[in-house]
MIBA-249022 format. One record per residue (C-alpha): residue in one letter; x negated, z, y negated. Coordinates in steps of 0.05 Angstrom, whole numbers, plus 5000, padded with zeros to 4 digits. Layout:
BEGIN
+------+------+------+------+
| segu |   px |   pz |   py |
+------+------+------+------+
|    a |    X |    Z |    Y |
...
+------+------+------+------+
***
This chain:
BEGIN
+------+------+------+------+
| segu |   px |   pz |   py |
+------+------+------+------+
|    x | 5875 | 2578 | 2332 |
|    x | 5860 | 2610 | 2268 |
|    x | 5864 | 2542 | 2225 |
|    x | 5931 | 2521 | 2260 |
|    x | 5958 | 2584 | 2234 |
|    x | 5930 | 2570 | 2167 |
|    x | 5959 | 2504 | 2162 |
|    x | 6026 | 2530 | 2186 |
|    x | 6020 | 2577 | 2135 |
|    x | 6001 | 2524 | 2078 |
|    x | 6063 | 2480 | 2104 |
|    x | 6110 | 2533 | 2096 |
|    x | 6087 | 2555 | 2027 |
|    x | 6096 | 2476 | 2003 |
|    x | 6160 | 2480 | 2050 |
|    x | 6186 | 2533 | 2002 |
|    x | 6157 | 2504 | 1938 |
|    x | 6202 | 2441 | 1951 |
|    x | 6263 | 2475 | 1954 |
|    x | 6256 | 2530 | 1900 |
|    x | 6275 | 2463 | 1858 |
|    x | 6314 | 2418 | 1892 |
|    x | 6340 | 2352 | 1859 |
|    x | 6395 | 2300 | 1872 |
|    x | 6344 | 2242 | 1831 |
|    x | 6304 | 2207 | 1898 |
|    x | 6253 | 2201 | 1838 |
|    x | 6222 | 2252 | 1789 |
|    x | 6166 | 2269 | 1750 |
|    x | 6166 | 2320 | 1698 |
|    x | 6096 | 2320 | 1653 |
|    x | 6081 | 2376 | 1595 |
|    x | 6070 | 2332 | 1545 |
|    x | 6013 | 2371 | 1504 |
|    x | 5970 | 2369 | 1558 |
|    x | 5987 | 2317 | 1607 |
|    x | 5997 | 2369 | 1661 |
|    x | 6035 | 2341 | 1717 |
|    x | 6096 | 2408 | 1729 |
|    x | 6140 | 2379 | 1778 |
|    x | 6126 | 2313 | 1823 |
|    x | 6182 | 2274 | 1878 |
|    x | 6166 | 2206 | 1897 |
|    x | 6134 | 2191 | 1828 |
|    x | 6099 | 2127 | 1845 |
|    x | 6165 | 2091 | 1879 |
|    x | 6180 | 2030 | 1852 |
|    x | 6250 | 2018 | 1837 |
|    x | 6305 | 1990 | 1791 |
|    x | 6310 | 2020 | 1718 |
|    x | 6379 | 1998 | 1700 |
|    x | 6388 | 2022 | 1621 |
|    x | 6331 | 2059 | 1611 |
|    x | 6300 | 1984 | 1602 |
|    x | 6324 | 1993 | 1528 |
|    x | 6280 | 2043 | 1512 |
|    x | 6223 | 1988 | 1515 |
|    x | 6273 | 1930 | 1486 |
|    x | 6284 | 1969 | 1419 |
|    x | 6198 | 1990 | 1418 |
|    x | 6185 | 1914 | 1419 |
|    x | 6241 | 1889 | 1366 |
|    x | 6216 | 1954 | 1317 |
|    x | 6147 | 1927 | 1336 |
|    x | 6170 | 1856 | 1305 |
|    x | 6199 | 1890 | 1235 |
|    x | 6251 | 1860 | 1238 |
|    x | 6298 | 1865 | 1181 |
|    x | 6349 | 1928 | 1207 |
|    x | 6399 | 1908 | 1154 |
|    x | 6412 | 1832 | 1171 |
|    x | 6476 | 1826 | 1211 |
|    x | 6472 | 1804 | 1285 |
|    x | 6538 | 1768 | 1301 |
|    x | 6557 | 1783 | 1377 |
|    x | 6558 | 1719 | 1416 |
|    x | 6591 | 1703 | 1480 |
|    x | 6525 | 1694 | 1508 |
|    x | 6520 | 1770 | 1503 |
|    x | 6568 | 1781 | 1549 |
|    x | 6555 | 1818 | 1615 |
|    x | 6574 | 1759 | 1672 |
|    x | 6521 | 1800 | 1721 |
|    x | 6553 | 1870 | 1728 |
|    x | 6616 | 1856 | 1692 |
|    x | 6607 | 1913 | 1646 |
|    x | 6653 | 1940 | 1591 |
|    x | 6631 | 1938 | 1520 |
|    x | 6669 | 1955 | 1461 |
|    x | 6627 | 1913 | 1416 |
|    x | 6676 | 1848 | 1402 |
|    x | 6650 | 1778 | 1407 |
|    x | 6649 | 1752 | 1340 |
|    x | 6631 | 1812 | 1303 |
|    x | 6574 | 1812 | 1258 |
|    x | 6535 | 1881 | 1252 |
|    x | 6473 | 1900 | 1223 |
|    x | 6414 | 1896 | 1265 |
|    x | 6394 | 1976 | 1262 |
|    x | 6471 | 1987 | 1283 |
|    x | 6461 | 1947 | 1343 |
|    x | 6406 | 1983 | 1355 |
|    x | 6442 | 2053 | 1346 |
|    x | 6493 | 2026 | 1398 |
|    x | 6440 | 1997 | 1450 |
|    x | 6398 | 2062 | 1450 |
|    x | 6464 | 2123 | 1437 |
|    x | 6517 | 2085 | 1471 |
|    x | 6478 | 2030 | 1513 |
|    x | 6518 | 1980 | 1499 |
|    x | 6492 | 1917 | 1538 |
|    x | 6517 | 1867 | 1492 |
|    x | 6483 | 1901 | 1437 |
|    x | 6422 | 1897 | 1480 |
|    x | 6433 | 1830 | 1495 |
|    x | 6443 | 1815 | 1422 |
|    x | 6384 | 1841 | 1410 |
|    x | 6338 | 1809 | 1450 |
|    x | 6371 | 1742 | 1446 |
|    x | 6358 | 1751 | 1363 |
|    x | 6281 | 1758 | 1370 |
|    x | 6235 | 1715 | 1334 |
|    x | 6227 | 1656 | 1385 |
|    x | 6287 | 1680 | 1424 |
|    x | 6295 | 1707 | 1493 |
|    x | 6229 | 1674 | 1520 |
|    x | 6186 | 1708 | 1452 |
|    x | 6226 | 1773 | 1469 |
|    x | 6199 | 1770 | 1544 |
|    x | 6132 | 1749 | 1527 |
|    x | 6124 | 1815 | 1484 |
|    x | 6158 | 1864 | 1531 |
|    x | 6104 | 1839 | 1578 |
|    x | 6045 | 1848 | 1530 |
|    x | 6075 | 1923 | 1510 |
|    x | 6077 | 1931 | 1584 |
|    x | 6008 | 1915 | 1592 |
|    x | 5980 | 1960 | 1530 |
|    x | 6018 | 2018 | 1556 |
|    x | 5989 | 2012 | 1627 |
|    x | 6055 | 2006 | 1662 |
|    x | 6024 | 1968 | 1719 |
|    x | 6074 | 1990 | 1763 |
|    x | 6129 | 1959 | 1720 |
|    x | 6168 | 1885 | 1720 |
|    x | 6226 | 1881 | 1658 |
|    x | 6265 | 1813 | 1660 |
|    x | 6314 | 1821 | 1616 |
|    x | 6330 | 1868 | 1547 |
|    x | 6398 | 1899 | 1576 |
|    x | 6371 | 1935 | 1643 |
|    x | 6429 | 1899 | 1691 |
|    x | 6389 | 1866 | 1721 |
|    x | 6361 | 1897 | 1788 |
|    x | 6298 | 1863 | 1779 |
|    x | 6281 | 1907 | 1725 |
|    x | 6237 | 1957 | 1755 |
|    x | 6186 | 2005 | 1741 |
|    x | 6153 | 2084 | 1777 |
|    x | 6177 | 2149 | 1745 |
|    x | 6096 | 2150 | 1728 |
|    x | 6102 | 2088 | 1687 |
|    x | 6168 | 2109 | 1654 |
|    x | 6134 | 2177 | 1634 |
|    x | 6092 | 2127 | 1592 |
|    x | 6148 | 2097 | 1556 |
|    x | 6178 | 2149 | 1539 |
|    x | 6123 | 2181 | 1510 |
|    x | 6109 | 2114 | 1472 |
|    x | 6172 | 2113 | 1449 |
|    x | 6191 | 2181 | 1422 |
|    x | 6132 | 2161 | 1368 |
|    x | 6185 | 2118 | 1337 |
|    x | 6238 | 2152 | 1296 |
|    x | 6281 | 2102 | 1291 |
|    x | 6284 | 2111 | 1370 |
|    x | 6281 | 2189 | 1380 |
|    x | 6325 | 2192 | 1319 |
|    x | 6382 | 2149 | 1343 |
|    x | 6381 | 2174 | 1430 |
|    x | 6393 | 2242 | 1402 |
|    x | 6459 | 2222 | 1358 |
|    x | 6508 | 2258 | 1392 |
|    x | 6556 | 2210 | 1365 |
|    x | 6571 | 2157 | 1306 |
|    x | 6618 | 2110 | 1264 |
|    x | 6594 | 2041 | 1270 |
|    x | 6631 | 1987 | 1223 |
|    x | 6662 | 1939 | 1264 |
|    x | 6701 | 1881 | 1238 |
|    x | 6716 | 1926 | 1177 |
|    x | 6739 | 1978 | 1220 |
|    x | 6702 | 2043 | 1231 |
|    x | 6700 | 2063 | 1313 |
|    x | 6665 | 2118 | 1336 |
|    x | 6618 | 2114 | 1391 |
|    x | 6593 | 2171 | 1434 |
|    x | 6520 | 2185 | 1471 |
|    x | 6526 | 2167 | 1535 |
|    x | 6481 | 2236 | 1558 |
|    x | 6524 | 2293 | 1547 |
|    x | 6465 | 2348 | 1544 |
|    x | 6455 | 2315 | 1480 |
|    x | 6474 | 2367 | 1429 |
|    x | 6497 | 2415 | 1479 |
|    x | 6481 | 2487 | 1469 |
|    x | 6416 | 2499 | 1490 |
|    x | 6390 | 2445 | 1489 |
|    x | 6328 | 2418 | 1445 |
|    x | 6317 | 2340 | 1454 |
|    x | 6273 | 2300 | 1420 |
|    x | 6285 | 2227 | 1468 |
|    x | 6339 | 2218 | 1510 |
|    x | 6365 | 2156 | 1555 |
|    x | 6407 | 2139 | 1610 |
|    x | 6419 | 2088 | 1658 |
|    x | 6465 | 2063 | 1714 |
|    x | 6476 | 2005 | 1762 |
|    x | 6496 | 2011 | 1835 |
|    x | 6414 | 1992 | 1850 |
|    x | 6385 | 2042 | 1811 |
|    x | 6433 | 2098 | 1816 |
|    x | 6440 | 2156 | 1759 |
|    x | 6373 | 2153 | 1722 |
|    x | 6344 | 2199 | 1658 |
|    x | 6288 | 2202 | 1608 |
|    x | 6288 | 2263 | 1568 |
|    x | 6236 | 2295 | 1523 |
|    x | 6264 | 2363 | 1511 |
|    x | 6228 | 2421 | 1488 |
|    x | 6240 | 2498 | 1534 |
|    x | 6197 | 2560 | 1538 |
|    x | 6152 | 2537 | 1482 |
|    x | 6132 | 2474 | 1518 |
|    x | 6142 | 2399 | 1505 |
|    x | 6157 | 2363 | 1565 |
|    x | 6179 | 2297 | 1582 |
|    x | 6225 | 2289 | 1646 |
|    x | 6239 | 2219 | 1687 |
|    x | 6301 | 2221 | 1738 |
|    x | 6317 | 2159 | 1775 |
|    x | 6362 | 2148 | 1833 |
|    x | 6419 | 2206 | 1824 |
|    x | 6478 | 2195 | 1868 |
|    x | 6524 | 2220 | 1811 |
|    x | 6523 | 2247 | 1735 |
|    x | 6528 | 2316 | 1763 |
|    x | 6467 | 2307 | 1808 |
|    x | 6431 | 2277 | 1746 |
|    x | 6454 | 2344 | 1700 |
|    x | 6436 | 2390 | 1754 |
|    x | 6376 | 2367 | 1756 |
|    x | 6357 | 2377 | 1686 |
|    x | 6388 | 2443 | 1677 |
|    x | 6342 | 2461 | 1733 |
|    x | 6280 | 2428 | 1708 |
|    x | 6301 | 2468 | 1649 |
|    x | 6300 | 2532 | 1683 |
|    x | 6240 | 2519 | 1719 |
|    x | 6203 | 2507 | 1653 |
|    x | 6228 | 2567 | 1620 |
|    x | 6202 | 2604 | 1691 |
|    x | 6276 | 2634 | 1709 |
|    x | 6277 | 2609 | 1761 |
|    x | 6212 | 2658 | 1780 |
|    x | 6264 | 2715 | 1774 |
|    x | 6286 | 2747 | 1834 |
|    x | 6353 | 2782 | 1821 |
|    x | 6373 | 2720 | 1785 |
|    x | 6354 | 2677 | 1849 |
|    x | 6396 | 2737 | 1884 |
|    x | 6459 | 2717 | 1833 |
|    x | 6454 | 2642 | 1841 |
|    x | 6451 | 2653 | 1912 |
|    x | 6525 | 2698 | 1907 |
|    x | 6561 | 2655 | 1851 |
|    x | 6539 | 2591 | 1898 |
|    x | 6566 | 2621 | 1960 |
|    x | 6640 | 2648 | 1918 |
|    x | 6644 | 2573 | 1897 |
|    x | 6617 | 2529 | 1956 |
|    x | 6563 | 2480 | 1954 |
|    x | 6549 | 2441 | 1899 |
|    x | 6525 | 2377 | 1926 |
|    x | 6472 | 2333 | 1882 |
|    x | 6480 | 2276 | 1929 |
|    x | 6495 | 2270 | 2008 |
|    x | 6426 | 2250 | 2013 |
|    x | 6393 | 2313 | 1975 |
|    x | 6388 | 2395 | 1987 |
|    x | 6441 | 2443 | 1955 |
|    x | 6423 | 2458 | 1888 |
|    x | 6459 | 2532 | 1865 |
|    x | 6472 | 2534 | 1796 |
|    x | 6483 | 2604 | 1760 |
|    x | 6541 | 2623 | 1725 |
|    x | 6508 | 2619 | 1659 |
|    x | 6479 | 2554 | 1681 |
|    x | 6551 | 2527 | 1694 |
|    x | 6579 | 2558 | 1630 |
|    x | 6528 | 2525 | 1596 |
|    x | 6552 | 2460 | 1616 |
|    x | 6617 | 2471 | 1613 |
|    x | 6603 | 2479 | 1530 |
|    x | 6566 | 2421 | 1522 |
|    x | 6615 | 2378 | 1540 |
|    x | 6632 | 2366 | 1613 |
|    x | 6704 | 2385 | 1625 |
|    x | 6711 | 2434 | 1676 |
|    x | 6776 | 2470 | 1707 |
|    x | 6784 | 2547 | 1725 |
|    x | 6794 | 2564 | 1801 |
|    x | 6808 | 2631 | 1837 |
|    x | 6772 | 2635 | 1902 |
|    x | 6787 | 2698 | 1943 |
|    x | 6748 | 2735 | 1969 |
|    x | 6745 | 2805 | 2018 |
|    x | 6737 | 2848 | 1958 |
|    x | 6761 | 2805 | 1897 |
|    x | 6782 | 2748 | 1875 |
|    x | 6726 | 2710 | 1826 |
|    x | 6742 | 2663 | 1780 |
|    x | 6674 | 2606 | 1780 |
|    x | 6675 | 2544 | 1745 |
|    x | 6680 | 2478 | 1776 |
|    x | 6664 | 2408 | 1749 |
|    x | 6715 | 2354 | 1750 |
|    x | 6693 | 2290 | 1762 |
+------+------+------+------+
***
């Protein structure tokens, strides 16, 4: 009788210690990067797609190769996404220099700069997959299959475990951590200048300290992120994969975040997340995950580093109170 009651009692504690941090990625693992302590775990070992976060490991292996970052690349219709049909504001025909198309693979992930990339290896796309396989192999990513430099491909798949080890791998390179944490950038295009934008908008958002940062998207993989971000005095590197939406994907960060900085530990501020929730209604990571309640500061927060969001009045018995809601 006794030990039933003590495993009851163990399954509610870990009952409760799943929910104080709920998350909207099917996937996480967040490690401290100093020591290698594992601080939060969710189906760490599943293997699944990767979509863009594939680049990460294309640009290690073409820095690994030295190539020449100021010889132009010209963009060739070969480059072109006939898989997913993605957009790219990178012109066929234009010739950019190879550490630009870098910039716009890693800031912007542009696929044909990806593909551009990869295709321009030394031996071509069949050298470029023969060394993503042998960086896969010195890393230990046993868990991990990459095709193709671009990350469309659904075949390209890899563990939030394994991805931890990329990521770490690659913030050593500062051409890499240097260029994810551009907020933004003029890129010379056909003599023009455009300016291209980081396609992970906690990237130079108040508050925020990153050191590596990717996304990634395709209807297989879902909304996925690799951050290294530094919060409470601790280095840690964070692996989402599988959000149901960008909001899912930045709610789960800020809450990493929190959890890191141990405010989410607080009780009255649990008590005020709990309140502001309830005045605004549910915020919903994905139909498939818990409700995650995000504070007021929390949504502020957001709100200045770049996510548009819209004023709304919700009444209530004693007063109305004005909360801040996303718009998709």
């Amino acid at each position: 009788m006794m030990k039933k009651l003590f495993a009851a009692v163990l399954l509610s504690i870990s009952s409760a210690a799943a929910i104080a941090v709920p998350f909207g990625s099917q996937s996480v693992l967040v490690v401290e990067d100093d020591t290698g302590k594992v601080l939060l775990e969710k189906n760490a070992g599943a293997v699944v797609p990767i979509a863009s976060l594939t680049k990460l490991m294309t640009a290690m292996v073409i820095l690994d190769a030295r190539q020449d970052m100021n010889e132009l690349i010209e963009i060739d219709r070969s480059d072109v996404d006939t898989l997913k049909h993605s957009s790219s504001r990178v012109p066929v025909g234009a010739s950019i220099p190879r550490g630009d198309v870098l910039q716009l693979a890693l800031m912007s992930s542009d696929n044909r700069a990806a593909a551009a990339l990869g295709r321009t290896y030394p031996g071509g796309l069949p050298a470029f997959k023969a060394a993503v396989r042998r960086k896969i192999a010195v890393l230990g990513m046993s868990n991990t299959v990459i095709e193709e430099p671009t990350g469309l491909s659904p075949n390209n798949r890899s563990t939030a475990a394994d991805l931890v080890k990329m990521a770490q791998a690659a913030s050593h390179y500062k051409e890499i951590t240097d260029r994810t944490t551009d907020a933004k950038n003029l890129v010379s295009i056909n003599s023009r200048e455009v300016e291209f934008h980081n396609t992970n908008r906690l990237v130079g958002a108040k508050g925020w300290d990153i050191g590596l940062s990717k996304t990634g998207y395709i209807q297989e993989a879902g909304r996925c992120l690799i951050m290294s971000i530094k919060a409470g005095g601790k280095n840690a590197t964070m692996v989402l994969l599988n959000a149901g939406a960008s909001s899912a994907r930045i709610l789960d960060a800020l809450n990493i975040r929190r959890f890191i900085t141990g405010e989410e530990a607080k009780p009255a501020r649990v008590a005020r997340v709990t309140r502001v929730a309830r005045a605004s209604g549910p915020i919903k990571a994905s139909a498939r995950a818990p409700r995650i309640k995000a504070s007021a500061t929390a949504l502020r927060a957001k709100s200045k580093g770049g996510v548009r969001a819209k004023a709304k009045v919700v009444p209530t018995k004693k007063k109305a109170v004005v909360v801040r809601k996303r718009r998709n």
